[in-house]
C-alpha positions in Angstrom: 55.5 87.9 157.6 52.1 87.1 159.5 49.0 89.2 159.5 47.5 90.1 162.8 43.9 89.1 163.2 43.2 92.6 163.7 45.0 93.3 160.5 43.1 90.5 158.1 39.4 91.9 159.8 40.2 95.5 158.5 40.9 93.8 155.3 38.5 91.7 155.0 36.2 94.9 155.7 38.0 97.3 153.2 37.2 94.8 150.8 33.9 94.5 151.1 33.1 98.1 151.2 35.3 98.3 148.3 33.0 95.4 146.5 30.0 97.3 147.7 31.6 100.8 146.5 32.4 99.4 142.9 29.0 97.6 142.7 27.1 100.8 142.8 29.3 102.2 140.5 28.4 99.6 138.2 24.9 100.1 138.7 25.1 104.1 137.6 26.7 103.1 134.4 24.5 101.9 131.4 27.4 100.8 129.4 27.4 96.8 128.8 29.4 95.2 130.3 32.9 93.6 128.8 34.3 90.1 128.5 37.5 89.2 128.6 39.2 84.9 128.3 42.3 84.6 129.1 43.5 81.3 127.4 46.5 79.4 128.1 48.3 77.1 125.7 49.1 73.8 127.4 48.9 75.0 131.0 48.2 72.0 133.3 46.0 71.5 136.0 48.6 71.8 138.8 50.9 75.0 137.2 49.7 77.9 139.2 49.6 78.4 143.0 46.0 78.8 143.6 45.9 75.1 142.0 48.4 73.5 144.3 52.0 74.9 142.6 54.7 75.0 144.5 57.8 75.6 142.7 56.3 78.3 139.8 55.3 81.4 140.9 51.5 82.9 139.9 51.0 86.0 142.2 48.5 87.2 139.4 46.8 84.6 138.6 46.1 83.4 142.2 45.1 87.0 143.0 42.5 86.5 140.3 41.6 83.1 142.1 41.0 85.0 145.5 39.1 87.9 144.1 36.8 85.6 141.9 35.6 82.0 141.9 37.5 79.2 141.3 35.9 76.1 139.9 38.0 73.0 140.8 36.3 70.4 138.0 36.4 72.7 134.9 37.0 70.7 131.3 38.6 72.0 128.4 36.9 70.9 125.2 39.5 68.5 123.8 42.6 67.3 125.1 44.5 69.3 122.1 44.4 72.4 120.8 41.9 72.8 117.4 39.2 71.2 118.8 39.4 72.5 122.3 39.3 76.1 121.2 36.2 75.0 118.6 33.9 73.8 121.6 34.7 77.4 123.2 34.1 79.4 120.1 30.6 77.8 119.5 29.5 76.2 122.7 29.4 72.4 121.5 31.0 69.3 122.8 33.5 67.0 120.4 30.6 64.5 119.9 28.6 67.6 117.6 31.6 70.0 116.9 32.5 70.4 113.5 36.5 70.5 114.5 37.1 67.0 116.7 40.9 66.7 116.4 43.9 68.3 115.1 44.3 68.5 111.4 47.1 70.1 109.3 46.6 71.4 105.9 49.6 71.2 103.3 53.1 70.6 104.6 54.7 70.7 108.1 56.4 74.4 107.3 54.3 75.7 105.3 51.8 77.4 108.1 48.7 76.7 105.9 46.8 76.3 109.4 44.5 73.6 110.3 40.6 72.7 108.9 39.1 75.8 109.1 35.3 76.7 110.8 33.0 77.0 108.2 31.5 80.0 106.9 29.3 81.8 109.1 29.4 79.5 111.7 27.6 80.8 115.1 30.6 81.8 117.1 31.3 83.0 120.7 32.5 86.7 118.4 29.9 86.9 116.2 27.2 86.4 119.1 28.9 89.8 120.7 29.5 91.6 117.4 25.8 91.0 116.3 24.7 92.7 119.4 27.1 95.9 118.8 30.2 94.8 120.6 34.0 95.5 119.4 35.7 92.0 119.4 39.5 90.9 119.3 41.2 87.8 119.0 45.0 88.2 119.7 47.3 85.3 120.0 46.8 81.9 118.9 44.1 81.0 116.7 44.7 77.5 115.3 40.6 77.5 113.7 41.6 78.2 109.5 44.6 79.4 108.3 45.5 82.0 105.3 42.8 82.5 102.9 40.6 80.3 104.2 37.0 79.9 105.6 37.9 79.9 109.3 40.2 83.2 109.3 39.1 85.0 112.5 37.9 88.2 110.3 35.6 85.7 108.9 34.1 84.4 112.3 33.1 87.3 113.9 36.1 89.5 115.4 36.9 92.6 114.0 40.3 92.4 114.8 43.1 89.7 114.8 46.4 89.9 116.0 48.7 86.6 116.1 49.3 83.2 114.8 46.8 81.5 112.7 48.6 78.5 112.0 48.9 76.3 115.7 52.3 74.7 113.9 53.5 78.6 113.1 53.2 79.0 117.4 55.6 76.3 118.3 58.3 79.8 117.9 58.3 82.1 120.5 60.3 84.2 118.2 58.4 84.3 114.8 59.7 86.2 111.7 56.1 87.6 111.4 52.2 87.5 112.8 49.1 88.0 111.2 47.3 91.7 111.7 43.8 90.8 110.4 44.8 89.6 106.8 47.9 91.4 106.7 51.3 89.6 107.5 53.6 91.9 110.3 57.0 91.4 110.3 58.5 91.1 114.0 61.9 91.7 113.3 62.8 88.3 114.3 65.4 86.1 111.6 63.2 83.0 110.8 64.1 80.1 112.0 62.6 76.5 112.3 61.2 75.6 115.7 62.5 72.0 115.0 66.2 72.1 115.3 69.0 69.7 117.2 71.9 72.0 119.1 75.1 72.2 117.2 77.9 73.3 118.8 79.4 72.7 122.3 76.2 72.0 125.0 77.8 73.3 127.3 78.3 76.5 126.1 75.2 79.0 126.7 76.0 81.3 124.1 75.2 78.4 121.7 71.2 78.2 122.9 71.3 81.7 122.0 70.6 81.3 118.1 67.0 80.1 119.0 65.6 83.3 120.5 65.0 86.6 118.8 64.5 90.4 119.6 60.4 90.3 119.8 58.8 87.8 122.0 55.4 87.0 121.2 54.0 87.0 124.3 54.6 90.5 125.1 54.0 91.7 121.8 50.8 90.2 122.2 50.1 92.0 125.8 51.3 95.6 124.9 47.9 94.8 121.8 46.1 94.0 124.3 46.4 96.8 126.5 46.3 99.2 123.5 43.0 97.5 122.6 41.7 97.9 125.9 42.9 101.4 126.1 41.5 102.5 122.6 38.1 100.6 123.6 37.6 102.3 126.6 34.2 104.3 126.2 32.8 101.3 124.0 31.1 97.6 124.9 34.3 94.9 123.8 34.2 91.2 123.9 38.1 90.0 123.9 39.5 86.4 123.0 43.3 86.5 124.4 45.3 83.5 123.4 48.5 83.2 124.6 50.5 80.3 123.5 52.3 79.9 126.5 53.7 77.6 128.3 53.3 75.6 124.7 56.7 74.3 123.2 59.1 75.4 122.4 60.7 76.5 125.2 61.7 80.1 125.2 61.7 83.2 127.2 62.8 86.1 127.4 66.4 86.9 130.0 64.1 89.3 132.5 61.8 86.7 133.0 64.3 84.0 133.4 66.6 85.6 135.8 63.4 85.0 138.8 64.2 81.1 138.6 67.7 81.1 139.0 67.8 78.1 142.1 66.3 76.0 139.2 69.0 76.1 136.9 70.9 73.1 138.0 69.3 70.5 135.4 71.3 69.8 132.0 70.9 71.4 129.0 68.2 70.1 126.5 69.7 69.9 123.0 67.0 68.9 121.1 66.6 65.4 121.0 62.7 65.0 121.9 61.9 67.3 119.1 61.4 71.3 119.1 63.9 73.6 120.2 67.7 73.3 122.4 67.5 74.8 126.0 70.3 75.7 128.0 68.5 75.8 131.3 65.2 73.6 130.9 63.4 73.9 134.3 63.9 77.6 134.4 62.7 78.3 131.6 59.4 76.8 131.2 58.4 78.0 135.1 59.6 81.4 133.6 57.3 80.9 130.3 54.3 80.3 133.1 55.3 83.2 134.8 55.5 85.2 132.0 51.8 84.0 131.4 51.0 85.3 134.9 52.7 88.9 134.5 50.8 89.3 131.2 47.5 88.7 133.4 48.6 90.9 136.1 49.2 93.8 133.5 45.6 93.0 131.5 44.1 93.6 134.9 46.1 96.7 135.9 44.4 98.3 132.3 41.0 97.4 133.4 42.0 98.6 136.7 43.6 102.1 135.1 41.0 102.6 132.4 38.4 102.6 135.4 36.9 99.1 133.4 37.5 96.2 136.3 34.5 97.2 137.4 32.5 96.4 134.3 34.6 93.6 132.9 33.8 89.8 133.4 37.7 87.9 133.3 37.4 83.8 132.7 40.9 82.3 132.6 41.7 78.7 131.4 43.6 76.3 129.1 43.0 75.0 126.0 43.9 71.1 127.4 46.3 69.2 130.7 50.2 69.9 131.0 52.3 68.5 127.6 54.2 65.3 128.4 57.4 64.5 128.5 58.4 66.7 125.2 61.2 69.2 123.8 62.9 69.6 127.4 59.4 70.1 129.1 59.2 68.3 132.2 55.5 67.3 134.1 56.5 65.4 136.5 59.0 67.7 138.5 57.0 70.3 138.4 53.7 68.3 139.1 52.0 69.8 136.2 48.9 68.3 136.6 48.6 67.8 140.0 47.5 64.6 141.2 45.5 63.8 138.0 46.0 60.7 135.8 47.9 61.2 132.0 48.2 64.9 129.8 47.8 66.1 127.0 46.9 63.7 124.4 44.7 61.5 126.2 41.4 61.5 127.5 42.1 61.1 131.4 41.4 63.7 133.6 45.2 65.3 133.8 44.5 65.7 129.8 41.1 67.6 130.0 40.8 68.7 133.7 42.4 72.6 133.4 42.3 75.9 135.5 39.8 77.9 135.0 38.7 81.1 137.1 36.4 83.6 137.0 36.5 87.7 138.4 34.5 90.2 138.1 34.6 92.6 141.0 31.2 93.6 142.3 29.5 91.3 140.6 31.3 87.7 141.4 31.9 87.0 145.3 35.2 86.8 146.0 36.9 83.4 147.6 34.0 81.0 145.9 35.4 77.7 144.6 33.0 75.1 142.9 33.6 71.4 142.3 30.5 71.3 140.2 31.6 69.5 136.7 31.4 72.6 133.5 33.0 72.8 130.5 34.8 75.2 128.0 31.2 74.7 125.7 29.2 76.3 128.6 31.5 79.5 128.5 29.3 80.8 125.5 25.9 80.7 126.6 27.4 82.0 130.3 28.7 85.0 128.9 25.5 85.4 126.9 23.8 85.4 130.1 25.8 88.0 131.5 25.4 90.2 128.5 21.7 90.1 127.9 22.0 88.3 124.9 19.8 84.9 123.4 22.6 82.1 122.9 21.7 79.6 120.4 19.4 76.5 121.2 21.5 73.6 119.5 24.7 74.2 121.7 25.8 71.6 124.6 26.4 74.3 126.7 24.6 75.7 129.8 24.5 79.0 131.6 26.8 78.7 134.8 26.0 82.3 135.9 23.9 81.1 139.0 27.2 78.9 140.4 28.7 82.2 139.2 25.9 84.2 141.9 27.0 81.5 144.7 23.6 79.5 143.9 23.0 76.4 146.2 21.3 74.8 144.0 22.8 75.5 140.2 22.5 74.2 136.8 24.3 71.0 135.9 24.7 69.1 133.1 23.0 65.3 132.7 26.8 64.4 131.1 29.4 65.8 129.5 31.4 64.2 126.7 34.5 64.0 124.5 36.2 61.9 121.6 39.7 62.5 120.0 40.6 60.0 117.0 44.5 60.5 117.5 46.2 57.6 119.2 43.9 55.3 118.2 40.3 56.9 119.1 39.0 57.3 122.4 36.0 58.3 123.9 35.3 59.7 127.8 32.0 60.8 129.5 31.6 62.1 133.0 27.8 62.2 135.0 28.2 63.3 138.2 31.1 61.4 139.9 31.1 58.8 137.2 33.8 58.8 134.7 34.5 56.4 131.8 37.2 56.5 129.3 37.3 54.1 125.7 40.7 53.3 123.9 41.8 52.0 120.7 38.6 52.6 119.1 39.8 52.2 115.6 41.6 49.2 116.0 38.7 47.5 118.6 35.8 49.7 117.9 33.7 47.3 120.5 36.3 48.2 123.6 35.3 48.0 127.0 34.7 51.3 129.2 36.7 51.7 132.0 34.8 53.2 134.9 35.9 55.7 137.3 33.9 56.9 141.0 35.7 60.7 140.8 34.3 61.3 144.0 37.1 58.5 145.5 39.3 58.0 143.0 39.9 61.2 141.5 43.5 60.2 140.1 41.3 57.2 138.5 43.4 54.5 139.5 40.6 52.1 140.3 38.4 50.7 137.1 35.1 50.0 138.8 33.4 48.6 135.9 32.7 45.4 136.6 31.4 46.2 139.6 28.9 48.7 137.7 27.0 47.1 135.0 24.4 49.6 135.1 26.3 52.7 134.9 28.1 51.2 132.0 25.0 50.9 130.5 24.0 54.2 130.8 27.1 55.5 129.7 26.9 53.4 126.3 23.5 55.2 126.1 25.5 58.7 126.2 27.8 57.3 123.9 25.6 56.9 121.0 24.2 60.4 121.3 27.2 61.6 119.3 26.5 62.7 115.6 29.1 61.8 112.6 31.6 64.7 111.8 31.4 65.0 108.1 35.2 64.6 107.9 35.3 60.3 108.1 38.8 60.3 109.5 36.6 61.8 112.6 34.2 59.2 112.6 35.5 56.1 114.3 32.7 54.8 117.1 30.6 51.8 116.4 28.0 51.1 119.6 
């Protein structure tokens, strides 16, 4: 169906007086304003429609696009999960953070959780809380598991709801979640999300035994919109993790049934780890739409609680699209886009995500910026935006004047990561100029590669030869890192 021209001009007038109508309504109100992240699990840069999807459907999310500004060079803080979701929680790169890599404490099913924050670290919550806000985490937390020093309770938010053990998330369907310190049972049998099919694979009713009754997800959503409900008439900073589209891959029926002309590929039984699948493709574009509907109902609260007006939305993901893993499949569904590599490696289709950010009245709709930010700039932004003093050792930087539609705003000399799985690598970007380090442990005096972004944004071409003095520069960048006090962290010589 087209739209006249006549048509889009009294839209595109509606919604300006409507921007104009809910901006001085935000101007009578002396209530703070709220903050909300929306944070995907493994979402790649390519898996929504406002980033170039064409197969998965992301009406929500792409509405949020349109109605906010959409940055198109926005890092996560790692390329996996524990360390990515530290650089947002305190606002430092993985050359300072004190969490630089994924690392499990006790056994594989035991859901101990991973090296915790320490105690009364400076968080993203306890920046808000100290200045009177309610806070929430719900969903994934992955920072310090049971009894330890990193529980969310302990790191600022006043309430937790979900998984604190990243391992304890790879099922959809767990037999319980955390509520604060308290364990909830879900009514789910517990089962491990490790399992190879038995049984006929050809036979659907077999892929049954690896769901439940109570998806996560939307367990997680209807807390949410309670939360924001019961939190109404007060100031609320709001940390929702979702843990989709991670492994394993499960959905609910209702969301399935919306990708049936994708349910031609063969069962997954298990093979690559995590759990059997009967229809593969479906069902992770479903777990992405399922991310997307959750979005759509967080902003129909705001909307019906009359908050969208005062609430500042940032959606993004914790790292690039998983690789080829427990029946996931990146390449068919372009996951990240025309990026190089995933999750796991320092590349840009392993650090590159979505991110997004609304807040009608107050951000311009239809803005997209290529400027290079980071997951560690989303602390002192928000502090911005609150009125509040964010701390003075953090990496980060306020974006708020690219958030305003500045010509000239704030950008960051370089930004930098290191991850000392797969052998220990090392990237920095300045400006257009990318370099990436491998195998670090084994060759700790490895050549950059080098990267011009600005041509090669897929980096296919390694300039660095051509370069010398960039390279130089970039080994000075290099050495600005500070050891982790954990030496399986510690990995760079210069």
């Amino acid at each position: 169906m087209r739209t006249s021209v006549t048509g889009l001009a009294l839209f595109v007038i509606s919604m300006a007086f409507t921007e104009n109508a809910i901006s001085q309504t935000h101007k009578k109100t002396n209530k703070r304003p709220n903050f909300i992240i929306i944070l995907a699990d493994d979402l790649g840069y390519g898996e929504t429609g406002c980033y170039g999807q064409k197969i998965i459907r992301t009406p929500n999310i792409d509405k949020l696009a349109a109605q906010g500004i959409r940055f198109t060079d926005f890092y996560a803080g790692s390329t996996v999960c524990a360390p990515s979701r530290c650089c947002l929680m305190t606002g430092m790169h993985t050359g300072h953070a004190q969490i630089r890599d994924n690392l499990e404490i006790g056994n594989w099913d035991d859901y101990l959780g991973q090296a915790p924050l320490e105690p009364n670290t400076f968080t993203i919550a306890r920046m808000f809380k100290k200045a009177g806000y309610k806070t929430a985490c719900i969903g994934k937390w992955g920072l310090g598991g049971p009894g330890s020093t990193g529980l969310p309770n302990n790191q600022g938010f006043d309430f937790f709801f979900g998984y604190l053990c990243q391992r304890h998330a790879h099922n959809h369907y767990p037999a319980y979640l955390w509520y604060n310190n308290e364990k909830f049972l879900t009514g789910n049998p517990e089962f491990s999300p490790q399992q190879k099919l038995t049984g006929n694979p050809k036979d659907p009713a077999n892929y049954k035994k690896y769901q439940g009754t109570s998806y996560a997800e939307e367990l997680f959503t209807d807390e949410v919109l309670h939360f924001i409900k019961t939190h109404k008439d007060s100031s609320f900073f709001l940390l929702m993790a979702y843990t989709l589209p991670h492994l394993a891959l499960q959905v609910p029926d209702s969301y399935l049934k919306e990708y049936n002309d994708l349910m031609n590929d063969p069962p997954y039984r298990g093979q690559l780890g995590y759990l059997p699948v009967f229809y593969p493709h479906a069902t992770y574009a479903a777990m992405v739409s399922a991310l997307d509907d959750a979005t759509g109902k967080i902003l129909q609260a705001l909307s019906e609680n009359h908050l969208d007006s005062n609430t500042c939305v940032i959606f993004t993901s914790d790292n690039g699209a998983t690789f080829s893993l427990g029946g996931v499949d990146p390449a068919f569904f372009n996951s990240n886009g025309p990026l190089k590599g995933g999750k796991g490696n320092l590349y840009e289709g392993g650090i590159r995500v979505p991110c997004i950010a609304w807040w009608p009245g107050k951000i311009k709709a239809l803005q997209v910026c290529s400027i290079p930010y980071a997951a560690w700039d989303i602390m002192p932004t928000l502090a911005q935006l609150a009125q509040l003093e964010a701390p003075k050792n953090i990496d980060g930087i306020s974006i708020v004047p690219a958030l305003n539609g500045s010509k000239n705003p704030p950008q960051h000399e370089f930004l930098y990561w290191e991850y000392t799985s797969t052998g220990g690598n090392q990237a920095i970007r300045a400006g257009k100029w990318k370099v990436v380090r491998k195998d670090m442990i084994k060759e700790p005096m490895r050549r950059f590669e080098l990267y011009d972004l600005s041509v090669d944004p897929c980096e296919k071409f390694n300039v660095a030869g051509q370069h010398p003095e960039i390279i130089q520069k970039m080994k000075e960048y290099s050495r600005k890192r500070t050891p982790s006090t954990k030496p399986e962290w510690n990995f760079l010589h210069n």
